[in-house]
C-alpha positions in Angstrom: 30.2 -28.9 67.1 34.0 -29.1 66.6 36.2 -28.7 63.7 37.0 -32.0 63.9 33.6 -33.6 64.4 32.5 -30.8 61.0 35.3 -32.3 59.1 34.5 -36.0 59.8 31.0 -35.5 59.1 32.2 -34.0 56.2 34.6 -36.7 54.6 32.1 -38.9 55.5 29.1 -37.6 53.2 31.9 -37.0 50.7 32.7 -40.4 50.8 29.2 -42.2 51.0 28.4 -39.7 47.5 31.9 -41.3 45.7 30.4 -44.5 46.8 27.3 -43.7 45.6 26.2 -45.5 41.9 24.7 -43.8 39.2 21.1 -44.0 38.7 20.7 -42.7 35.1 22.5 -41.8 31.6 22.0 -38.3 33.0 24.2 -38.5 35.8 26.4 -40.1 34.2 26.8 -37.7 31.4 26.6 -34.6 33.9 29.7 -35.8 36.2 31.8 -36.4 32.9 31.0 -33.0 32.0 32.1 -31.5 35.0 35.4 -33.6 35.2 35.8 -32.2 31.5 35.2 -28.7 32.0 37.5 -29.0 35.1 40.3 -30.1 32.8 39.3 -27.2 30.5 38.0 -29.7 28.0 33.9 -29.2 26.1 31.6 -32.4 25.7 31.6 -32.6 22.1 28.5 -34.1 19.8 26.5 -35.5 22.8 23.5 -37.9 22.3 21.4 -39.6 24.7 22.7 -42.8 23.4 26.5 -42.2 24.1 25.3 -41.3 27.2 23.7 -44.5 27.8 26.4 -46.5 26.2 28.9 -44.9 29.2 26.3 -45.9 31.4 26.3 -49.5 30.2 29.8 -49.6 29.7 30.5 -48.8 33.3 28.0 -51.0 34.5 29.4 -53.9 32.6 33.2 -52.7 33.7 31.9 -52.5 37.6 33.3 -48.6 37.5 29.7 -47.4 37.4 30.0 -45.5 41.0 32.0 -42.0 41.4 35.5 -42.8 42.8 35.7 -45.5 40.1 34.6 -43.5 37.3 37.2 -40.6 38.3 40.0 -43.0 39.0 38.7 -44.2 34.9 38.9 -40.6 33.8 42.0 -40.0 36.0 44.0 -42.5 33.6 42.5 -41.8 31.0 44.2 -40.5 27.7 41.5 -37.9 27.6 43.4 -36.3 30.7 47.2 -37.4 30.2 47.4 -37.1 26.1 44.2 -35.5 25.4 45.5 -33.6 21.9 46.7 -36.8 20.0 44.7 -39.5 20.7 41.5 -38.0 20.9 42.2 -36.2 17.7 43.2 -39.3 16.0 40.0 -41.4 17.3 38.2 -38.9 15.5 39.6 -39.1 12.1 39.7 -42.7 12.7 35.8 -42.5 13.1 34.8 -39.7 9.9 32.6 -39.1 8.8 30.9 -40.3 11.6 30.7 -37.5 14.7 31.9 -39.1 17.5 33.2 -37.9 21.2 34.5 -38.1 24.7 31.9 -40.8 26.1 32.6 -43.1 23.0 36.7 -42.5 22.9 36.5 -44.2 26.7 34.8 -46.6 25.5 36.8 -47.3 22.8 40.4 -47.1 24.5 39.0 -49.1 27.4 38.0 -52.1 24.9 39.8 -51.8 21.7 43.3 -49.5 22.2 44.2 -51.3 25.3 43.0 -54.5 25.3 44.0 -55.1 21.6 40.7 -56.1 20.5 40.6 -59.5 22.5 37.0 -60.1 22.8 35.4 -62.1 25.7 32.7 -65.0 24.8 30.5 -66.3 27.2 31.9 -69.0 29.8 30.0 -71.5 28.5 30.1 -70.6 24.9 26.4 -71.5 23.7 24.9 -70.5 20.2 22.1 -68.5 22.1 24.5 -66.0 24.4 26.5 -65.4 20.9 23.1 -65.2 19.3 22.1 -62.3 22.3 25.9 -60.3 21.7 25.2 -60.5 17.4 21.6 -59.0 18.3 23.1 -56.4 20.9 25.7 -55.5 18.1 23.3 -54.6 15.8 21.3 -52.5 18.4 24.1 -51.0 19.4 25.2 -49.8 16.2 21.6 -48.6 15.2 21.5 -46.5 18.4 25.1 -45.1 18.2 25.6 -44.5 14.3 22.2 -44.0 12.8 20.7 -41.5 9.6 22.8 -41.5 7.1 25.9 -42.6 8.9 24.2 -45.3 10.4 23.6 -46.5 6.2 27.2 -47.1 5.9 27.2 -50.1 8.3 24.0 -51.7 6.7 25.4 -51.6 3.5 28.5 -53.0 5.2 26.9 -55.6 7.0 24.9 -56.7 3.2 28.6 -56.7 1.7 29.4 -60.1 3.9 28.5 -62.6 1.3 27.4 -65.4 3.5 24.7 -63.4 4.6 21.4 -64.4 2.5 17.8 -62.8 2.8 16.9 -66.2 4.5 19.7 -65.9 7.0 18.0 -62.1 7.9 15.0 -63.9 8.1 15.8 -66.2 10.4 17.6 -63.8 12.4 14.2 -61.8 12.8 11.9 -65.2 13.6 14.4 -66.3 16.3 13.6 -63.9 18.8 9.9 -65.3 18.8 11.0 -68.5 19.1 13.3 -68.1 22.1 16.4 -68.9 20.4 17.8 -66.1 21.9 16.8 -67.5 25.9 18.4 -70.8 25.2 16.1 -72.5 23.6 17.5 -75.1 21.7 19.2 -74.3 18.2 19.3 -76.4 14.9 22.7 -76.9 13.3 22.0 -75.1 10.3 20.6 -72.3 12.9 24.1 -72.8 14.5 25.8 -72.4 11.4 23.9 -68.9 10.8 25.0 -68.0 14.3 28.8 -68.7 13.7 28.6 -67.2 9.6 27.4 -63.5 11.7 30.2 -63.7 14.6 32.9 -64.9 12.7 31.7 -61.4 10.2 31.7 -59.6 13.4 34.8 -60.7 15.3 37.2 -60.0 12.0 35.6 -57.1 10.7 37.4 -53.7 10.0 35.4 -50.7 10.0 35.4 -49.0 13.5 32.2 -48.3 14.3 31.3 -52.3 13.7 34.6 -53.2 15.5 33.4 -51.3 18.1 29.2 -51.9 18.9 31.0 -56.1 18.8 33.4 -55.0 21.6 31.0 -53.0 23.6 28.5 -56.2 23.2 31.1 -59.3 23.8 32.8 -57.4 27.0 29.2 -57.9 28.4 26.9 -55.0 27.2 24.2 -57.4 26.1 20.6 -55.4 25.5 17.3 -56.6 26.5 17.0 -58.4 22.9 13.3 -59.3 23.6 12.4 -56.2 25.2 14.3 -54.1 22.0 12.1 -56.8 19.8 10.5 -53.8 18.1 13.7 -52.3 17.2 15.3 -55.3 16.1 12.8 -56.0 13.6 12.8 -52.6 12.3 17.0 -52.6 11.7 16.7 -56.1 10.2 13.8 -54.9 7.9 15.8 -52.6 6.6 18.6 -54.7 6.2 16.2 -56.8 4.4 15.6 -53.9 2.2 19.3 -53.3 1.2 20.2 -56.5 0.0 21.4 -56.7 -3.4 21.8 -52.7 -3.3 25.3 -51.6 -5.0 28.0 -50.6 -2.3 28.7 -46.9 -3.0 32.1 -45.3 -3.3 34.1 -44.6 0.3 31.7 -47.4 1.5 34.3 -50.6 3.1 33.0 -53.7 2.9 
């Protein structure tokens, strides 16, 4: 065989890998790695859900195959500004430990697009119903403990929210409400009270589980059922609890 032929062969596997999608958090987490070690950079404060929030994220951004994720990291501010920005995500984020994965994120949907937030086509009560839902996992997953207890208390700051809202919130996911079956106005009204919390809110870790959610990383709500009805337990659980100090609401 040639050198020619050797080298075709070769640019051709190389090509059919950048082609190639990710099958798991895993991958995705192990080529960021590389591409930050090769830029002399460490993975900071990794978590299995960051790593499947990148996944999502590049799923729901069509970038979730190699050559699209490096042309992503290529760009990014992470390679071209890394000291600044980066630093100042951070101490936008404390006392919550955050890193690289959720900083793409992040500048991808809040820096650069300026926080303009994408409903559904046809807006209907039960897609806004599935990104409210998909919020709230999100933010479960990403900030949980005893950071995660500063966006509860948050969340049982908003006023409009009642005990019955929380409880209907928990009883619509058995009654299909969330798979477009049809809502009640006062349901509606529930529906619009959360996303209008959502959409305006200014604490960055809620600011950014909406954005992740609206720009189309919608969870499995009725396979996360469990979940869900352990978060809004608790939420239940917090209401009428004091706000403490160096909590926003």
């Amino acid at each position: 065989m040639d050198v020619s032929t050797t080298h075709r062969l070769g640019s051709s596997r190389e090509e059919a890998q950048d082609n190639q999608k990710f099958l798991t958090a895993s991958h995705v987490e192990c080529y960021f790695e590389k591409f930050l070690l090769d830029a002399g950079q460490n993975l900071e404060n990794r978590t299995s859900a960051s790593s499947e929030a990148l996944k999502s994220f590049l799923e729901s951004t069509k970038q979730d195959d190699r050559a699209s994720f490096r042309r992503l990291l290529e760009r990014s501010s992470l390679i071209t500004d890394p000291e600044s920005l980066y630093a100042d995500f951070k101490r936008r984020y404390k006392p919550i430990e955050v890193n690289q994965m959720l900083f793409l994120i992040d500048e991808e949907f809040l820096a650069n697009k300026e926080r303009i937030y994408t409903s559904p086509d046809t807006p209907k009560a039960s897609e806004n119903l599935k990104i409210i839902m998909s919020t709230i996992l999100w933010m479960d997953s990403l900030f949980p403990s005893n950071t995660g207890i500063g966006w509860k208390l948050s969340f049982m700051s908003f006023q409009s929210v009642s005990i019955r809202d929380l409880r209907w919130l928990g009883k619509s996911r058995q009654h299909g409400s969330s798979t477009g079956h049809e809502m009640s106005d006062q349901d509606k009204d529930i529906v619009n009270k959360l996303w209008r919390w959502l959409e305006t809110h200014d604490q960055e870790p809620i600011q950014l589980a909406f954005a992740m959610a609206s720009h189309g990383m919608v969870r499995d709500v009725l396979k996360e059922n469990g979940q869900l009805c352990l978060i809004i337990d608790d939420l239940n659980g917090l209401v009428g609890i004091p706000l403490p100090l160096g909590i926003k609401a």
